[in-house]
DRENDO-1510 file (C-alpha; in Angstrom, 1 decimal, always signed):
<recs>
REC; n; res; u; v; w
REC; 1; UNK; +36.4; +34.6; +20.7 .
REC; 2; UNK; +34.9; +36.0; +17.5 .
REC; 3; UNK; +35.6; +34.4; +14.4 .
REC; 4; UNK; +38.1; +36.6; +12.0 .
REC; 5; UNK; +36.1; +38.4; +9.2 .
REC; 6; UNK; +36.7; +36.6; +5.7 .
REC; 7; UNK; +38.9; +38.8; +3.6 .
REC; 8; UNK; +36.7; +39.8; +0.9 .
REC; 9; UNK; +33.8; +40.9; +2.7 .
REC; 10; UNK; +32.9; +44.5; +2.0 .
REC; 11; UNK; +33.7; +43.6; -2.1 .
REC; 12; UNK; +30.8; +43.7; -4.0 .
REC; 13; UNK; +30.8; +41.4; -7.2 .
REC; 14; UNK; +28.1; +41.9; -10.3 .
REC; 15; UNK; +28.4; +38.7; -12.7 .
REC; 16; UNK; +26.7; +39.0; -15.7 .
REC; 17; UNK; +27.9; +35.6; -17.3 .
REC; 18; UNK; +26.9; +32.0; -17.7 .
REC; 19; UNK; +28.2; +28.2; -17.5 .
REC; 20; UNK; +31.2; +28.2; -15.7 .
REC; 21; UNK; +34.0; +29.8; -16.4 .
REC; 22; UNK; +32.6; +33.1; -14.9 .
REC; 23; UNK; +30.7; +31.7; -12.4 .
REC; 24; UNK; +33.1; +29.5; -11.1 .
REC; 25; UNK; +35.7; +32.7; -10.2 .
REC; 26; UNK; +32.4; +34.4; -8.7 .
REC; 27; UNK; +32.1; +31.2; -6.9 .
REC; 28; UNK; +35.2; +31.8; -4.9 .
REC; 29; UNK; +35.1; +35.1; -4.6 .
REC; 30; UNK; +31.8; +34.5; -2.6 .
REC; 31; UNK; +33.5; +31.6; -0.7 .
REC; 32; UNK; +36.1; +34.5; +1.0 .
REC; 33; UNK; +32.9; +36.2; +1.9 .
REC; 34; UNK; +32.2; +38.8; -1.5 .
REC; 35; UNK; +28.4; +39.5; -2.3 .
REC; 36; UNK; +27.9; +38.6; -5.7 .
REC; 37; UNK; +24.6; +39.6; -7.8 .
REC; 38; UNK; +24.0; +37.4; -10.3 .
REC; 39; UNK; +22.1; +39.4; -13.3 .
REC; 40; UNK; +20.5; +36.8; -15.2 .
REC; 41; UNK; +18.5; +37.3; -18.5 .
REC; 42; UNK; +14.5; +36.9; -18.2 .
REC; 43; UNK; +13.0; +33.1; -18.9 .
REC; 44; UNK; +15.4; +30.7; -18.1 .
REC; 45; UNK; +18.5; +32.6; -16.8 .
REC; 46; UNK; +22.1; +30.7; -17.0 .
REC; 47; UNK; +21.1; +28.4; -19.3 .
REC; 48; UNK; +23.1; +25.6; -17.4 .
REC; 49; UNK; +20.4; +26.0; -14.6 .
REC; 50; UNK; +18.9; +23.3; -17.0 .
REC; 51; UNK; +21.3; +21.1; -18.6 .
REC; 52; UNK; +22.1; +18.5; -16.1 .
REC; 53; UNK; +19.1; +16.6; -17.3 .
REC; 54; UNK; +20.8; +15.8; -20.7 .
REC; 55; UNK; +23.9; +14.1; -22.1 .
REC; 56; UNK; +26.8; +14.3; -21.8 .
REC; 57; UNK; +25.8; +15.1; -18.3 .
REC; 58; UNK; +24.8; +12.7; -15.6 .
REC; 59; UNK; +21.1; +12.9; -15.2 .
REC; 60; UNK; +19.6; +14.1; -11.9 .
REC; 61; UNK; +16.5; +16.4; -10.7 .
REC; 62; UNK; +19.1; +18.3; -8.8 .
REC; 63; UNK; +21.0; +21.0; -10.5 .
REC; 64; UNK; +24.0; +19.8; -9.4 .
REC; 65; UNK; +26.8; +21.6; -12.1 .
REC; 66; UNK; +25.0; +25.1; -12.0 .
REC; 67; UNK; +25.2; +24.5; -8.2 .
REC; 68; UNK; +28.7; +23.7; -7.8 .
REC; 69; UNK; +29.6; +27.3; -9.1 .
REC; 70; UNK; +26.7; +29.2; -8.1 .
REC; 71; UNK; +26.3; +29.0; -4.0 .
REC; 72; UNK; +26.5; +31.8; -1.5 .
REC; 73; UNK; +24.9; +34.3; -4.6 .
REC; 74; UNK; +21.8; +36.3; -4.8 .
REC; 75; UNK; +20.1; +36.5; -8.4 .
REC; 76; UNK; +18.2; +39.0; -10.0 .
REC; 77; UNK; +16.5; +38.9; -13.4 .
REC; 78; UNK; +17.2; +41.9; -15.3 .
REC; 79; UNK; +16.6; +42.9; -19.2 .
REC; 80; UNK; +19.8; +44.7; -20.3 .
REC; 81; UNK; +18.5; +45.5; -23.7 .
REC; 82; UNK; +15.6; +47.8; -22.4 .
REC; 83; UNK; +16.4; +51.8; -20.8 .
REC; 84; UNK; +15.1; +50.6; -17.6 .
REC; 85; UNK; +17.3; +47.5; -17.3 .
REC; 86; UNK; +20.5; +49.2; -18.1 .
REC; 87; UNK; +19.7; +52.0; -15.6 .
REC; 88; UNK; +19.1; +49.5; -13.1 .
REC; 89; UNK; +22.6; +47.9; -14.0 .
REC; 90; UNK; +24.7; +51.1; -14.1 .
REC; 91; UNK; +23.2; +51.5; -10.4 .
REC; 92; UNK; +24.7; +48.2; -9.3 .
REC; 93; UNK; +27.6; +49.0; -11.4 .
REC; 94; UNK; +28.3; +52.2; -9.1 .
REC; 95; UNK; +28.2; +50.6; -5.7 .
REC; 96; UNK; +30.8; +47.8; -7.2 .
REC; 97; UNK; +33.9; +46.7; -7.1 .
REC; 98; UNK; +34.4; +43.6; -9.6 .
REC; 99; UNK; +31.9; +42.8; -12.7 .
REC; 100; UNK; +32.4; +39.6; -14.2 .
REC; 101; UNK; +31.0; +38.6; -17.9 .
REC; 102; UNK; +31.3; +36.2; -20.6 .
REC; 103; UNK; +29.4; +38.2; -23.0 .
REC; 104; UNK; +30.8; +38.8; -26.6 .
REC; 105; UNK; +32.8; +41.7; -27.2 .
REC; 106; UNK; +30.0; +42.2; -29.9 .
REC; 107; UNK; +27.0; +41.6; -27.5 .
REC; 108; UNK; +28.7; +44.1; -25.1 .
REC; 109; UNK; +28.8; +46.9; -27.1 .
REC; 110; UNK; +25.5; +46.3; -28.9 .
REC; 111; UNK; +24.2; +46.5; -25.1 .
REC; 112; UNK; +26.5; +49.1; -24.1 .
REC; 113; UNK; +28.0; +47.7; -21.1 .
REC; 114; UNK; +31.8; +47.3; -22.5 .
REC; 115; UNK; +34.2; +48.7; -19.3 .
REC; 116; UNK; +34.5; +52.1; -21.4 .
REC; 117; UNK; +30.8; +52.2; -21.3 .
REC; 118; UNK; +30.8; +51.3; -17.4 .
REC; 119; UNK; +33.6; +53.0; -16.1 .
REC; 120; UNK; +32.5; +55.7; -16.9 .
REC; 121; UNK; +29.8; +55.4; -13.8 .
REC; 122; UNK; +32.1; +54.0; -11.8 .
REC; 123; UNK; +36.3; +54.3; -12.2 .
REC; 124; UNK; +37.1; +51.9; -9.8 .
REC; 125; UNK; +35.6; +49.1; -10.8 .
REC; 126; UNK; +37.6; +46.2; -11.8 .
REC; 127; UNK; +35.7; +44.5; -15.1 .
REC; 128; UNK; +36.5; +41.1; -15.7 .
REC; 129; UNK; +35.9; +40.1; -19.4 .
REC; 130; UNK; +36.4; +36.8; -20.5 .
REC; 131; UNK; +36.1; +35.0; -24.0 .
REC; 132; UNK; +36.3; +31.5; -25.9 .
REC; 133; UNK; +39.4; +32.7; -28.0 .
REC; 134; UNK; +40.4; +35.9; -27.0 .
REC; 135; UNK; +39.1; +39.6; -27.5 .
REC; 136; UNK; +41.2; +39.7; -31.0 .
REC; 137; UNK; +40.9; +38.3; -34.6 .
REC; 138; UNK; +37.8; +36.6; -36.3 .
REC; 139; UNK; +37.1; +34.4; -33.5 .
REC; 140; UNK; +36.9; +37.0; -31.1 .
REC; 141; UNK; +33.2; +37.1; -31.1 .
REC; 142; UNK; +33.0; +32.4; -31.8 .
REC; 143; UNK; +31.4; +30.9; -28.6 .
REC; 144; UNK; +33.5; +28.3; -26.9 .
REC; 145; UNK; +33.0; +26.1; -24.6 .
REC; 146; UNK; +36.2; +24.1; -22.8 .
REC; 147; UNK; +35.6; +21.2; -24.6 .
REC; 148; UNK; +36.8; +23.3; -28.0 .
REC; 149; UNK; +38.2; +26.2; -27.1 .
REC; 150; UNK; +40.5; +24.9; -24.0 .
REC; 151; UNK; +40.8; +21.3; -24.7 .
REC; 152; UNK; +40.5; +20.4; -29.2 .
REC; 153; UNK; +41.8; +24.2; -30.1 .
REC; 154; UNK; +44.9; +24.1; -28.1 .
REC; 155; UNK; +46.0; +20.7; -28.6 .
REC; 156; UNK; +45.1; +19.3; -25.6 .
REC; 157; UNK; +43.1; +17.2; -26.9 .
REC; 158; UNK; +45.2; +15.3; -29.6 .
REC; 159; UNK; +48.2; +14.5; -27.1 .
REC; 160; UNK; +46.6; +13.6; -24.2 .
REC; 161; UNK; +45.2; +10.1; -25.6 .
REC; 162; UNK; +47.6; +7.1; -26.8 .
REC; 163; UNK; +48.6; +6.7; -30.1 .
REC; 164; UNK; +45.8; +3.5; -31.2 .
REC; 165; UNK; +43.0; +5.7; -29.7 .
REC; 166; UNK; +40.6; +8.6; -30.7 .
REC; 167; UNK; +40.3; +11.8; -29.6 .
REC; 168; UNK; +38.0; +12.2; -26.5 .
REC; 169; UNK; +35.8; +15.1; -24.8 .
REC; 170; UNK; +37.3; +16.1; -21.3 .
REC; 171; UNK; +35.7; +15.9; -17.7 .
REC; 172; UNK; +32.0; +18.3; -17.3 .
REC; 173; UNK; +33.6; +21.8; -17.7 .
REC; 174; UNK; +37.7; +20.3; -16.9 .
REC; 175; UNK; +38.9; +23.2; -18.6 .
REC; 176; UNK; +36.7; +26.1; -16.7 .
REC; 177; UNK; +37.2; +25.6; -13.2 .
REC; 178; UNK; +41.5; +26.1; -13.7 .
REC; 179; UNK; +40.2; +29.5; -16.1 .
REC; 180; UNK; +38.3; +30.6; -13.4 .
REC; 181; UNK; +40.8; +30.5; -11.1 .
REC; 182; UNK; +42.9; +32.2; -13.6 .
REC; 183; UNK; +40.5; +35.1; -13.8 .
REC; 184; UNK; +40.4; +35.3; -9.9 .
REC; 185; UNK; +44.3; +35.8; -9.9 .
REC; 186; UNK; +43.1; +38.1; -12.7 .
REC; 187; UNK; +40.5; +40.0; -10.7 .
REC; 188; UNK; +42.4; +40.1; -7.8 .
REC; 189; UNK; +45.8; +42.0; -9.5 .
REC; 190; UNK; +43.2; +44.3; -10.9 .
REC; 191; UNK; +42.0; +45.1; -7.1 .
REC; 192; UNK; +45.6; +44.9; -5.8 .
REC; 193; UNK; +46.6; +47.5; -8.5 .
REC; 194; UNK; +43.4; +49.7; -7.4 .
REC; 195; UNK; +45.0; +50.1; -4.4 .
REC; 196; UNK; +48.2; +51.7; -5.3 .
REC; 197; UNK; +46.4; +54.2; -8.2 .
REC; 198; UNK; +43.1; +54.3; -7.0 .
REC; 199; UNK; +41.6; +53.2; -10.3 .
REC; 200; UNK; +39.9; +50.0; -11.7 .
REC; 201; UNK; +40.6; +48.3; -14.9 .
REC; 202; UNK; +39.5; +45.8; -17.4 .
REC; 203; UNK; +41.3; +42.2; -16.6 .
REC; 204; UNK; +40.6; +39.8; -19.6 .
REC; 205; UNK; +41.0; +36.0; -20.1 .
REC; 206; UNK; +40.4; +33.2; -22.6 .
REC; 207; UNK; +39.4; +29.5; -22.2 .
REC; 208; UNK; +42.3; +29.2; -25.6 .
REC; 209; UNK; +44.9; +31.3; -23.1 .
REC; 210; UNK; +44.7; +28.8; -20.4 .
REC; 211; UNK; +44.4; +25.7; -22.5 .
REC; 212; UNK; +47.8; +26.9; -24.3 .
REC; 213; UNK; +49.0; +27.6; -20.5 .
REC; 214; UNK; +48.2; +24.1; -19.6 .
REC; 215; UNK; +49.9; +22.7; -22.5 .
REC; 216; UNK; +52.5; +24.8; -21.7 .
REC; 217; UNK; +55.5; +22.6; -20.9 .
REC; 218; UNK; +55.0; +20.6; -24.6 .
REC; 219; UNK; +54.5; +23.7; -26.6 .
REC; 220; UNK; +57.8; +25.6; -24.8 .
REC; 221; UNK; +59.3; +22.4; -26.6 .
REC; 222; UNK; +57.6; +23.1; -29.7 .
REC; 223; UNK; +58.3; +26.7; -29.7 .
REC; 224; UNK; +62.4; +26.5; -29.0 .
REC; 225; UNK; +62.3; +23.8; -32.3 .
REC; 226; UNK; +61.9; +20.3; -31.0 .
REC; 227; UNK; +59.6; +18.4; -32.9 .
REC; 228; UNK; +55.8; +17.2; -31.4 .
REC; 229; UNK; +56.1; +15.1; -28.6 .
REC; 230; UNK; +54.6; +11.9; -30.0 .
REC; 231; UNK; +51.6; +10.4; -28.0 .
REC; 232; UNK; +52.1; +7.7; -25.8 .
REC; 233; UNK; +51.7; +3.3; -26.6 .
REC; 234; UNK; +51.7; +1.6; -22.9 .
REC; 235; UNK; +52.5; -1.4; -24.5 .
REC; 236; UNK; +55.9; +0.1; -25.5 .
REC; 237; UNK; +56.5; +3.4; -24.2 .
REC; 238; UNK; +59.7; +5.0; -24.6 .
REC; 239; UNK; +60.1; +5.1; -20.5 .
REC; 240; UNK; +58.3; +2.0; -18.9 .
REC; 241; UNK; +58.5; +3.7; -15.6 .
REC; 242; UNK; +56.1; +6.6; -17.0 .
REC; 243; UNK; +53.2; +4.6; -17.4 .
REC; 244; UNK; +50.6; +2.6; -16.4 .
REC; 245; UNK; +49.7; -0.8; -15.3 .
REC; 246; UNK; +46.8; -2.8; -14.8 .
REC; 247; UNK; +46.2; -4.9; -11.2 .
REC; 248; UNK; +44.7; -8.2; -10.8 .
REC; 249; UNK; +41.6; -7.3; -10.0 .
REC; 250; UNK; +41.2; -5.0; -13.2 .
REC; 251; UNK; +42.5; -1.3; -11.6 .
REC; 252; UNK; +45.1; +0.8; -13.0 .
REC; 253; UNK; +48.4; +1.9; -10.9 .
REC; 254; UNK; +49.9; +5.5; -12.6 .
REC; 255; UNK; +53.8; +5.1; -12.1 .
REC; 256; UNK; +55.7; +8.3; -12.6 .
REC; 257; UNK; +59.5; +7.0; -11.2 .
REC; 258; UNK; +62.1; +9.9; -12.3 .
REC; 259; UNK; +65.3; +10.7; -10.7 .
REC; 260; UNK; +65.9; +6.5; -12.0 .
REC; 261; UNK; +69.3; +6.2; -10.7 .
REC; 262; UNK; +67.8; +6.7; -7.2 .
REC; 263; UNK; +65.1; +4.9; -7.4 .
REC; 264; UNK; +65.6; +2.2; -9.9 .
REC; 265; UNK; +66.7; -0.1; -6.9 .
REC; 266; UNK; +63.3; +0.9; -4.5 .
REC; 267; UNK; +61.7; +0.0; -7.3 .
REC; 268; UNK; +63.1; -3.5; -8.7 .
REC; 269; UNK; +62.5; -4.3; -4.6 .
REC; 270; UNK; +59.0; -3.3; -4.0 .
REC; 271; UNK; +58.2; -5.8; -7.3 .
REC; 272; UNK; +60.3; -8.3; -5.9 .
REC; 273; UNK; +62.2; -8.8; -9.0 .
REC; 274; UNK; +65.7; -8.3; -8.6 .
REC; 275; UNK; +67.2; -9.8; -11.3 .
REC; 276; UNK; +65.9; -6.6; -13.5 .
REC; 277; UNK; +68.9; -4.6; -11.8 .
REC; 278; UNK; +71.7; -6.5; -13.1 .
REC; 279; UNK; +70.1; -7.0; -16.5 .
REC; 280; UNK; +72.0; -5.1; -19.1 .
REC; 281; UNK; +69.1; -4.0; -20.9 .
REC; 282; UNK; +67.4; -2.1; -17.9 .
REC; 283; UNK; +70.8; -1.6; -15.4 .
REC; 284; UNK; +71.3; +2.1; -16.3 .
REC; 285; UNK; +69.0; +4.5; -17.1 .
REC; 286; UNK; +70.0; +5.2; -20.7 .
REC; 287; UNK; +69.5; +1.2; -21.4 .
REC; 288; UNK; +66.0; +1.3; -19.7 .
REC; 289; UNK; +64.6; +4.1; -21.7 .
REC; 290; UNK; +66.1; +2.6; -25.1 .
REC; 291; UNK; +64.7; -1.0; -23.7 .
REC; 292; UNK; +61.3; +0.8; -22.6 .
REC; 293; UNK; +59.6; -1.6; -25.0 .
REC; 294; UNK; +61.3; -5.0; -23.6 .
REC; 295; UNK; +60.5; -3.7; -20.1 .
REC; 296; UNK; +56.5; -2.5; -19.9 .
REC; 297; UNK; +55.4; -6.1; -20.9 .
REC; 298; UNK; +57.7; -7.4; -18.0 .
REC; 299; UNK; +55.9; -5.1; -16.0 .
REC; 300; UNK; +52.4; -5.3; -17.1 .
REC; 301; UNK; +52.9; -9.2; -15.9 .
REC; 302; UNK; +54.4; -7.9; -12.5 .
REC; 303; UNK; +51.3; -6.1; -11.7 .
REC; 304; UNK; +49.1; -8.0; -13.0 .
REC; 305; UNK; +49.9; -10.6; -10.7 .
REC; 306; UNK; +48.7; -8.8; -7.9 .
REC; 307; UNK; +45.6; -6.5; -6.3 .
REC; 308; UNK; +45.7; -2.9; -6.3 .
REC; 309; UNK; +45.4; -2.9; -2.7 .
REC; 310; UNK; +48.8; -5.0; -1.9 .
REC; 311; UNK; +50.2; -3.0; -4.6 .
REC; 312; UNK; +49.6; +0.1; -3.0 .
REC; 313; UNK; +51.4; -1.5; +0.3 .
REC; 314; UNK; +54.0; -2.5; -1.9 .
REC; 315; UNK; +55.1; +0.8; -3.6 .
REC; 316; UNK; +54.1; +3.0; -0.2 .
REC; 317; UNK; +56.5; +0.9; +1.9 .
REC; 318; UNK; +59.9; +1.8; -0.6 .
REC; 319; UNK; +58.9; +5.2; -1.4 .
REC; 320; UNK; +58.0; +4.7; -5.2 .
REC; 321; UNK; +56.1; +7.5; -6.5 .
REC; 322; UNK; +52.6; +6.5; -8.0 .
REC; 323; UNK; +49.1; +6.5; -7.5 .
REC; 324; UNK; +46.2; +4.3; -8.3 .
REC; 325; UNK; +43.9; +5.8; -11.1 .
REC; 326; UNK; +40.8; +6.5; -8.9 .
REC; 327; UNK; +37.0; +7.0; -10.2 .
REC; 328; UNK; +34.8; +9.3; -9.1 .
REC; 329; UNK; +33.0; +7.3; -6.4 .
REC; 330; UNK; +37.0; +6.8; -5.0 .
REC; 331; UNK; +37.2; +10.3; -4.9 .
REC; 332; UNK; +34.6; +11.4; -2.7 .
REC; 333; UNK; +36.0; +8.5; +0.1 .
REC; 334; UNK; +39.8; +9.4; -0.5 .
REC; 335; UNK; +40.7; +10.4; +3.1 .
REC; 336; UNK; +43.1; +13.3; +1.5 .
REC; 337; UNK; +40.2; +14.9; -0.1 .
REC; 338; UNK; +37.9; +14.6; +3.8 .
REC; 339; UNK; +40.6; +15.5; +5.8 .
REC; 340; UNK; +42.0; +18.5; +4.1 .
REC; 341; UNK; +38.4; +19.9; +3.2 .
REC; 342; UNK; +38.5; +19.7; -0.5 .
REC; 343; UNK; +34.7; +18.4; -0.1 .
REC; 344; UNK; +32.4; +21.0; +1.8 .
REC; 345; UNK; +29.0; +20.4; +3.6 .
REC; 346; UNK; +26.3; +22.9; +1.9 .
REC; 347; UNK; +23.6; +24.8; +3.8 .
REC; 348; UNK; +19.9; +23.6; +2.1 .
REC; 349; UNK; +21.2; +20.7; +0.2 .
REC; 350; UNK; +19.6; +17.5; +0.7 .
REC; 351; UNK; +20.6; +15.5; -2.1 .
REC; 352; UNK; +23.4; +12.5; -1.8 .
REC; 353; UNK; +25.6; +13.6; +1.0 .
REC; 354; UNK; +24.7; +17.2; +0.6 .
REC; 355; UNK; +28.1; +18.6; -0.6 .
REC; 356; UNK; +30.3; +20.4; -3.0 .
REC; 357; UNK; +33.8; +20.6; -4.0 .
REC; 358; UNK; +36.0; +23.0; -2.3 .
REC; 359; UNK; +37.6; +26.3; -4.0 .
REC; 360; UNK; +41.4; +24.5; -3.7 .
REC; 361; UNK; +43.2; +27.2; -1.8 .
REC; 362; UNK; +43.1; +28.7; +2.1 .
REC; 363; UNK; +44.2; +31.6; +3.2 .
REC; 364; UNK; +45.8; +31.3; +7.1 .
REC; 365; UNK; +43.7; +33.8; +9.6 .
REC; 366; UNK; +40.7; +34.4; +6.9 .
REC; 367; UNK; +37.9; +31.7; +6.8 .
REC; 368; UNK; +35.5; +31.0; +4.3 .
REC; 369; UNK; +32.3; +31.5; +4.7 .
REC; 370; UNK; +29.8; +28.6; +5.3 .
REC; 371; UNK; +28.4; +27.5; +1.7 .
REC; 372; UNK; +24.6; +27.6; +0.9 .
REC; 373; UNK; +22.8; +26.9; -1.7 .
REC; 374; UNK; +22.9; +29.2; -5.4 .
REC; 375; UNK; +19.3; +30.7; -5.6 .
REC; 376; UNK; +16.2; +30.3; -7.3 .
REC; 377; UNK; +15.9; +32.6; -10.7 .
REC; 378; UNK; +15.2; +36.0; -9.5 .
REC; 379; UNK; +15.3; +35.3; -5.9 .
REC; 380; UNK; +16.7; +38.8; -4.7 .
REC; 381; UNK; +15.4; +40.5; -7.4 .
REC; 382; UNK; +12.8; +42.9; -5.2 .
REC; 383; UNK; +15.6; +42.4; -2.6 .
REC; 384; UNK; +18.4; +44.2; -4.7 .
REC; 385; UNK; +15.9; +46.4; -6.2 .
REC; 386; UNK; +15.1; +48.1; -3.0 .
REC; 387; UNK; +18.8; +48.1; -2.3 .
REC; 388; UNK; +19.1; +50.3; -4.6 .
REC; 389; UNK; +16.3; +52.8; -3.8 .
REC; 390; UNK; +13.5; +51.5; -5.5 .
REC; 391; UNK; +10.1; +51.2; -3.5 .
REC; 392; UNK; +6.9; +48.4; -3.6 .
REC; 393; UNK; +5.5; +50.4; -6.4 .
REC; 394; UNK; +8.6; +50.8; -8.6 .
REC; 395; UNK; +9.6; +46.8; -8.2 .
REC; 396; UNK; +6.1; +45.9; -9.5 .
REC; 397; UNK; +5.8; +48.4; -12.5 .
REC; 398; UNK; +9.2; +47.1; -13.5 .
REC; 399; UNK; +8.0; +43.3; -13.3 .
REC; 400; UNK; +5.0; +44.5; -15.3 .
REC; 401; UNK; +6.8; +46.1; -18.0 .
REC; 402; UNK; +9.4; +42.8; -18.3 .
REC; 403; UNK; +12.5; +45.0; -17.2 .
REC; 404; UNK; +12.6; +42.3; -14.3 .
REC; 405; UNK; +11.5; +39.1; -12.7 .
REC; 406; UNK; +10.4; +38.6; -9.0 .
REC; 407; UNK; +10.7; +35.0; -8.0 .
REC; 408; UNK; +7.4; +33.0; -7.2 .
</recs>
């Protein structure tokens, strides 16, 4: 039996864009089977080809980060600012369905690849622009990174840390990999909507839109006229059943009990503390949220009387809802995460266990393709170019005049 065709082969994908949020939706457009050219600038390319050797990210020969969001592409090395370069482009841009770019609106035009400029060659194409703030205002044009423009800029940052502590910078690139995958929903209305007028469009996103998306449920508060939620103490939260704990052997157990009045008595049973559901203080729900303070030290001796292991046992066995706060190197054992292929083997890479991190959806009756490796700067740069009609001679007079770069 053959295997099913993945459901985006035949779409071809041009990303012009750097770091991740870009390259992470090219990522999984590729991993349903797209071919994406990369069209990287000459001398380094994406710059984050070269960051993992420096803070804040974790050291290592490989390029593990530009990796994760870069596999199954083909790169060429074009110069957009130079006649050549653009003609080369506008050629891609022709044969294409989806273009991708993080460029500036100012940069854009100044290059003259906004979609006005590129739909023009092509009216089907679906150009997917994306920005640190959105495309309006001063900042239209301020780079942003997630760290500021998803994460400090939206508030993020200041309520997700307790009230005695300082503000802190989020995972490596926590705030692009949910954009990108906003920007694929993005790209993919654009297509869907092709298909019933038989035109492209531009499809637009911002690293602010989705941090303000993520926020969402605190700042629908803020916006109907509550006042700011207030940021959390675990050593007296208003709700001690919203909180965390820490084990015996110095781990942390994330309890989020709701629906109390069901679950108050699992819970009061797993700690094997009975006596807390007769106490006045904590016997109805209204009491233990006005009590939260008198209850989180009595539970912060509970658990740590104990090992995170039997406290898993504990809660698993009368259905209370938490989950141990897991590191990294948890992670990549958690048996959810191997048997439900969130973690996928990659073709070429030889370093640790040789994997990546799954795009975090499946489609029933389309597989994804087998991941391989992103490739070198310029790797299918002659291989593109004669793609597109240019012979031995051509590719060479290019590379000579710096319009392109030929790997090796």
């Amino acid at each position: 039996m053959t295997q099913a065709q993945s459901v985006l082969s035949g779409i071809k994908v041009i990303e012009i864009s750097t770091f991740v949020f870009g390259p992470g939706c090219a990522a999984i457009m590729s991993d349903f089977g797209a071919d994406v050219i990369k069209v990287e600038s000459p001398g380094i390319g994406d710059p984050l080809r070269h960051a993992h050797k420096s803070p804040p990210f974790m050291p290592l020969e490989f390029p593990y980060i530009w990796q994760q969001d870069n596999r199954n592409k083909r790169s060429i090395v074009l110069d957009l600012k130079s006649d050549d370069g653009l003609e080369i482009l506008k050629k891609l841009v022709r044969e294409a369905d989806v273009l991708i770019t993080n460029f500036p609106p100012k940069v854009l035009e100044s290059l003259k690849i906004r979609y006005e400029d590129l739909a023009a060659e092509n009216d089907r194409l679906v150009y997917a622009q994306i920005t640190g703030y959105g495309e309006n205002g001063e900042d239209a044009n301020t780079p942003g990174f997630d760290g500021n423009a998803y994460w400090a800029r939206t508030g993020l940052m200041d309520i997700v840390r307790t009230a005695d502590s300082e503000p802190t910078l989020p995972a490596l690139a926590m705030g692009d990999h949910p954009s990108a995958m906003t920007l694929y929903a993005a790209v993919m209305t654009g297509l869907f909507q092709r298909e019933k007028t038989g035109r492209g469009a531009r499809v637009y996103s911002s690293l602010m839109a989705n941090g303000l998306w993520a926020g969402a449920s605190n700042l629908s508060g803020v916006l109907a006229g509550t006042p700011p939620a207030k940021r959390m103490r675990p050593s007296a939260p208003g709700n001690a059943l919203v909180n965390h704990y820490q084990t015996k052997d110095e781990r942390w157990i994330s309890l989020i009990v709701l629906q109390e009045d069901k679950n108050w008595p699992k819970f009061v049973e797993a700690i094997e503390r009975p006596e807390l559901a007769d106490d006045p203080r904590f016997s109805e729900t209204k009491n233990r949220h006005k009590n939260g303070r008198e209850l989180a030290p009595i539970l912060r001796e509970v658990f740590a009387a104990r090992d995170c292991a039997e406290w898993r046992q504990r809660l698993r066995a009368h259905s209370v809802t938490f989950s141990v706060v897991a590191t990294f190197e948890d992670v990549i054992d958690d048996p959810q995460a191997l048997l439900n292929d969130m973690l996928i083997d990659v073709e070429g890479h030889e370093w640790g266990r040789g994997q990546q991190v799954n795009s975090p959806f499946w489609v029933q009756g389309t597989p994804k393709v087998p991941a391989k490796l992103g490739p070198e700067l310029g790797a299918n740069t002659r291989e593109v170019l004669k793609g597109l009609g240019y012979d031995a001679a051509d590719i060479d007079q290019l590379a000579a005049g710096g319009v392109v770069e030929l790997a090796g």
